[in-house]
N, C-alpha and C positions, 0 to 999 in steps of 0.2 A: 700609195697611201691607203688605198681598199685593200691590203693584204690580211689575211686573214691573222699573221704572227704579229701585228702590233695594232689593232685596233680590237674592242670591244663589239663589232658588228653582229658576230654569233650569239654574243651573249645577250646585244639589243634584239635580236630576232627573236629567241627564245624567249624571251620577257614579253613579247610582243604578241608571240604566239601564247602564251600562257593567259596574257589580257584575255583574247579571245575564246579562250577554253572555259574560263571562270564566268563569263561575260552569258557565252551560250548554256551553260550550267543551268542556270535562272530562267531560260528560255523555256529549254528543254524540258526540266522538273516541274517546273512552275504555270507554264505555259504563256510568260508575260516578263518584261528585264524593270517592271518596276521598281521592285525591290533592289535590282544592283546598286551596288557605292557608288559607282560614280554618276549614276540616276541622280543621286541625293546628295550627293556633290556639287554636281552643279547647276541643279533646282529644272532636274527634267533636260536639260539641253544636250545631254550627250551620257553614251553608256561604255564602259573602260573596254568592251570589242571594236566598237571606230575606230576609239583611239589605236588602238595595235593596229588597224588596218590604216591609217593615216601615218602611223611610222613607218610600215613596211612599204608603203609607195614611196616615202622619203628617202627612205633607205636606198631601194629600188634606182630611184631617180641618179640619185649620185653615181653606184655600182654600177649601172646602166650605163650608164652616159660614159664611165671612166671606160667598161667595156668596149663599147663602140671605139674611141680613140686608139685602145691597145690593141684591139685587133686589126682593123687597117682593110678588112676585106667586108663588104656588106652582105656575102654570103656564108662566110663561115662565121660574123656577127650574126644572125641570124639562125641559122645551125645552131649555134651553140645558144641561144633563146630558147626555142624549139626541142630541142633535146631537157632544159632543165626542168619543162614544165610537164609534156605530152606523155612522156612512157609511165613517171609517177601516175600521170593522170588517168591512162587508158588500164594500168592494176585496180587501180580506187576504184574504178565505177564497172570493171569485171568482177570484185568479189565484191560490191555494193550491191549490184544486180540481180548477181549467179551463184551466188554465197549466200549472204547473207538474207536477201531478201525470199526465196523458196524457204525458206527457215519458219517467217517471220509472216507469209500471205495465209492468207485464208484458204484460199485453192488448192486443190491436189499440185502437187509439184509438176508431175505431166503437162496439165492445167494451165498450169503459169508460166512454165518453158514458154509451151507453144504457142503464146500469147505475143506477138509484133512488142511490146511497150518492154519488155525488157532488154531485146535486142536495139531498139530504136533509145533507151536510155545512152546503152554504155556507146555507141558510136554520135549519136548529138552530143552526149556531154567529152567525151573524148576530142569533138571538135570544137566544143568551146561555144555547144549551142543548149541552154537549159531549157529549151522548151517542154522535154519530159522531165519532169523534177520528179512525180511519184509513180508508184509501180500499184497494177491490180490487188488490190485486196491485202497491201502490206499497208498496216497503222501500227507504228509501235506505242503511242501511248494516246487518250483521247485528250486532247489541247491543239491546240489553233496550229502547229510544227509537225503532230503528229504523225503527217501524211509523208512528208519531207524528208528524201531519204538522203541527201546533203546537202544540207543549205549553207554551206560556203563555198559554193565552187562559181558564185557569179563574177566573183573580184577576179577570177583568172583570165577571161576576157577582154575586162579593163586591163590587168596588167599586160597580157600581150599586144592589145593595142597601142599603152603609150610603148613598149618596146617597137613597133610596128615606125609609131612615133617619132622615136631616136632614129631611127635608121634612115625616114627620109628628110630629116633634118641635117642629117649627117651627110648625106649622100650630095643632098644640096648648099653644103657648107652655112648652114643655119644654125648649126648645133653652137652657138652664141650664149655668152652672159644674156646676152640684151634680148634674144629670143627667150630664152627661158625668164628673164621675169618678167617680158609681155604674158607667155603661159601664165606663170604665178597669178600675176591682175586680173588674166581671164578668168583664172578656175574661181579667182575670191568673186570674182562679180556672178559667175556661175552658183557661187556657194549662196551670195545674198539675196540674187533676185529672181531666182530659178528657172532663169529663164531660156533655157531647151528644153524645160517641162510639156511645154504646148507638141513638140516636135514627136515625143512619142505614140502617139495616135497613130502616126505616119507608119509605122511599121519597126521592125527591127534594127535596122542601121540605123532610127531617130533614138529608138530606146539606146542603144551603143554609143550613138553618140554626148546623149544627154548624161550617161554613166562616167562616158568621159569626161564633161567637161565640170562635172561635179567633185571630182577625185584629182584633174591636172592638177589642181594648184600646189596638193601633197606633193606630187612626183616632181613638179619641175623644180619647186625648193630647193630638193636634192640636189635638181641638175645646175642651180645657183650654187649652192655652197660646191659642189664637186669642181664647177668655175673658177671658182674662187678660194681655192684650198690652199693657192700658194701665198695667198695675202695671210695678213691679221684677222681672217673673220673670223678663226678659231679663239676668240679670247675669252679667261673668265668672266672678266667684265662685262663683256657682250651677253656672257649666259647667264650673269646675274640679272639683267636688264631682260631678257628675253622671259625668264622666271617670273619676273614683278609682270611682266605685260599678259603671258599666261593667269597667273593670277586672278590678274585685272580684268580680264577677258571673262570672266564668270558672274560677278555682280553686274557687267555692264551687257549683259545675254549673248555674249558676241564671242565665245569659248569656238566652238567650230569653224567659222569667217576669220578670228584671228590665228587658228592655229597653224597654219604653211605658216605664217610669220616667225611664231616664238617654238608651238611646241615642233616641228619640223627643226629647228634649230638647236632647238636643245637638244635632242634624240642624236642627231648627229654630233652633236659638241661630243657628247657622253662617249658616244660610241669611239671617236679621233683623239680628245684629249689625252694627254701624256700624262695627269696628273693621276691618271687612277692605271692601277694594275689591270693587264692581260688578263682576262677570266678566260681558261679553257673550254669555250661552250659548246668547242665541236671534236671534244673529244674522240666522239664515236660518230662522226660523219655529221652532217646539217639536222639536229632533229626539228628544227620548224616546220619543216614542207610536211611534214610525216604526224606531225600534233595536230596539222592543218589538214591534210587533205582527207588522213583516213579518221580523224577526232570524232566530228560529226557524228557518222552512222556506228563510230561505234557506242559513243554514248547515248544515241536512239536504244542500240544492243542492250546495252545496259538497264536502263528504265523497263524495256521489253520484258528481260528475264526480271524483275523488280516488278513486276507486273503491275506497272505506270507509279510505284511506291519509292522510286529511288531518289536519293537525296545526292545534292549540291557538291558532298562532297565526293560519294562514290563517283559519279559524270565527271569530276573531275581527273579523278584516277584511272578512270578507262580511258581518257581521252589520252592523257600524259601517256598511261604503259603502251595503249593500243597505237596511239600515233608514233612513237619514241621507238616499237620493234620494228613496225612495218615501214619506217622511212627506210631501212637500209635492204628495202628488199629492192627498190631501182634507186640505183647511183646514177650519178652521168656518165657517159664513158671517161676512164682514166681517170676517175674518184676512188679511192680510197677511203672506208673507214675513219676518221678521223684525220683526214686531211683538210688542211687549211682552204675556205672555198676562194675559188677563183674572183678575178674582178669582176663585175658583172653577175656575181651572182646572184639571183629573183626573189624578191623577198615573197611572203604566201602571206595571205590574208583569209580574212572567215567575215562573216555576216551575212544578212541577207540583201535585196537591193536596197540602194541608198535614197530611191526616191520615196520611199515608206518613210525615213526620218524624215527629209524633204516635205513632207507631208504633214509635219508635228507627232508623229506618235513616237511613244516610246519605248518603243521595242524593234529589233531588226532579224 
C-alpha cells in the first residue's frame, strides 16, 4: 500500500517540501515569517513550514513503520534508515562548509580552512549534532538567520530518533495499534502542556528528548493509520469530518494540538485514496530530500549574491532548482532516477527548533 506506483506519497512530499521552501523565503528575505499566509491564516498560531514538517513525520510514521514489518531484519531496517539520510547529509554540509561557505567568509580562505569550526561543522552535523550551526566570519545577509548556514537540518535527528523508535518497538513486539496511539496522546499532551520543556537545561539528550516528544504525535498517527490501513479508515467521509475538525481547530487556537488528529489524516487520505489520479512526482528520483537539505544554504547563496535585496520569489527558485539538481547527486544504493521509492522511505523536513514556537513566537 506505500508503493510508490499507486499512491500520491511523492507528490505529498514534494508539496510538503515546497510548504517549507515558501515558508523559509519569508524568513530568509525578510528576516521574520510574520507575514506568511498561513501566519494570517490562522491568527499567529502556526506558519505553512510546520505544517509540511507535521506531514512529512506523518508520512514518515506510516512508511516507517510499514518498513520495519517488510523487512523482517532490525539490521538491515536500520541500514537501510541510515543509508537514506547520512551520505545526502555528509555532500550538504561538505559543500555547505568547503563550498560555499570560503566563498561567502570574510577571511582569507587559508584563514578559514585552517580554522577547527569548519571541519568540526561538517562531521557534528553529519552526525546529527547542530551544535555548530555557524562558520567564522560567513553572514549572508544582516537579519536575525543571517549567521545560519542550514537551519533545517535540526528535524533530521528527530526523524532518526523516532526511526531509532520503530525499531525497538519492533524488536520488542510493541509496534501496536494501541502503542502508537498511547504515542499519539503523549506527543498531544506533549504539544499542550510542554511539558519536557523544563528537561532541557539538563543537557542534550533532555533537548532530544523534548524535540521528541513535541513531534511523536505527527509520526505515530502515521503509524495509527499504517495500523489500520486494512480497515475502513480510508473513507471520504471520515476526511470530510477530519476537514470540518481542522477547520474548527483554528478559531478554537487548538490548530497544532488538533492537528496528528485531522491534518495528519487528511495528508495521508490524499496521499492512499483511489479517487484522485497517480501524479508522477518522482519522475526523476525523490526531489524532497534535495529541496530540503541543500534549499537552505542555497537560498542564504542567493540573498548573498542579491546583496541581502533578494526577494520571496527568487529564494524560492534557488531552493526548487538548487535542491531539485543536487538530490540526484546521492541516491541510496540500488535507486535509480525516477524509480518508485521504497517502503519506508524518510520523509525530510525544514525549520528551525520547535521549542521557539513552543515559546509563542512566530517564526522558526
Amino acid at each position: 500500500m506505500g508503493g510508490g506506483r499507486h499512491n500520491n506519497f511523492d507528490a505529498l512530499r514534494l508539496v510538503a517540501a515546497t510548504s517549507v521552501v515558501f515558508s523559509h523565503s519569508f524568513l530568509i528575505v525578510e528576516g521574520t515569517q510574520d507575514h506568511e499566509w498561513l501566519i494570517w491564516l490562522t491568527g499567529n498560531q502556526s506558519i505553512l513550514g510546520l505544517v509540511g514538517v507535521f506531514v512529512f513525520f506523518a508520512i514518515s510514521g506510516f512508511l516507517v513503520t510499514q518498513s520495519f514489518e517488510e523487512t523482517g531484519d532490525a539490521r538491515r531496517f536500520l541500514a537501510k534508515r541510515a543509508l537514506r539520510i547520512f551520505p545526502g547529509l555528509f555532500v550538504a554540509t561538505v559543500l555547505s562548509a568547503l563550498v560555499l561557505a570560503p566563498v561567502v567568509t570574510t577571511l582569507s580562505p587559508s584563514a578559514f580552512l585552517s580554522s577547527p569550526a569548519p571541519w568540526e561543522y561538517v562531521l557534528g552535523n553529519t552526525l546529527l549534532d547542530q551544535t555548530v550551526h555557524e562558520l567564522p566570519g560567513v553572514m549572508f545577509v544582516n537579519n536575525p538567520v543571517g549567521l545560519e548556514i542550514n537551519g533545517s537540518l535540526w528535524t533530521l535527528r528527530l526523524e532518526f530518533t523516532m526511526y531509532l523508535m520503530v525499531l525497538a518497538l519492533g524488536v520488542l513486539r510493541l509496534l501496536t495499534v494501541r502503542a502508537a496511539l498511547l504515542l499519539v496522546a503523549f506527543g498531544m499532551v506533549c504539544l499542550r502542556f510542554n511539558m519536557l520543556d523544563e528537561l532541557e537545561k539538563w543537557g542534550w539528550f533532555f533537548q532530544l528528548l523534548s524535540g521528541w516528544g513535541w513531534l511523536v504525535g505527527f509520526f505515530a498517527a502515521g503509524m495509527v493509520l499504517y495500523k489500520l490501513r486494512h480497515t475502513r479508515i480510508f473513507d471520504g467521509r471520515i476526511a470530510l469530518l477530519a476537514l470540518a475538525g481542522l477547520v474548527l481547530s483554528v478559531p478554537l487556537r487548538q490548530f497544532i494540538l488538533l492537528f496528528p488528529l485531522f491534518g495528519c489524516y487528511l495528508a495521508l487520505w490524499l496521499a492512499l485514496t483511489p479517487r484522485l489520479p497517480v501524479i508522477p512526482a518522482a519522475r526523476f528520483g525523490d526531489l524532497s530530500y534535495g529541496i530540503y537539505i541543500y534549499g537552505w544554504p542555497a537560498e542564504q547563496a542567493v540573498i548573498w549574491l542579491f546583496g541581502g535585496r533578494g526577494g520571496v520569489v527568487a529564494g524560492v527558485s534557488a531552493r526548487l532548482a538548487g535542491g531539485g539538481r543536487t538530490r540526484l547527486l546521492v541516491l541510496a544504493p540500488g535507486r535509480a532516477p525516477g524509480s518508485p521509492p521504497e517502503a519506508g522511505d524518510q520523509a525530510f523536513t525544514g525549520g528551525h527548533p520547535s521549542r521557539r514556537w513552543r515559546r509563542g513566537q512566530s517564526r522558526h
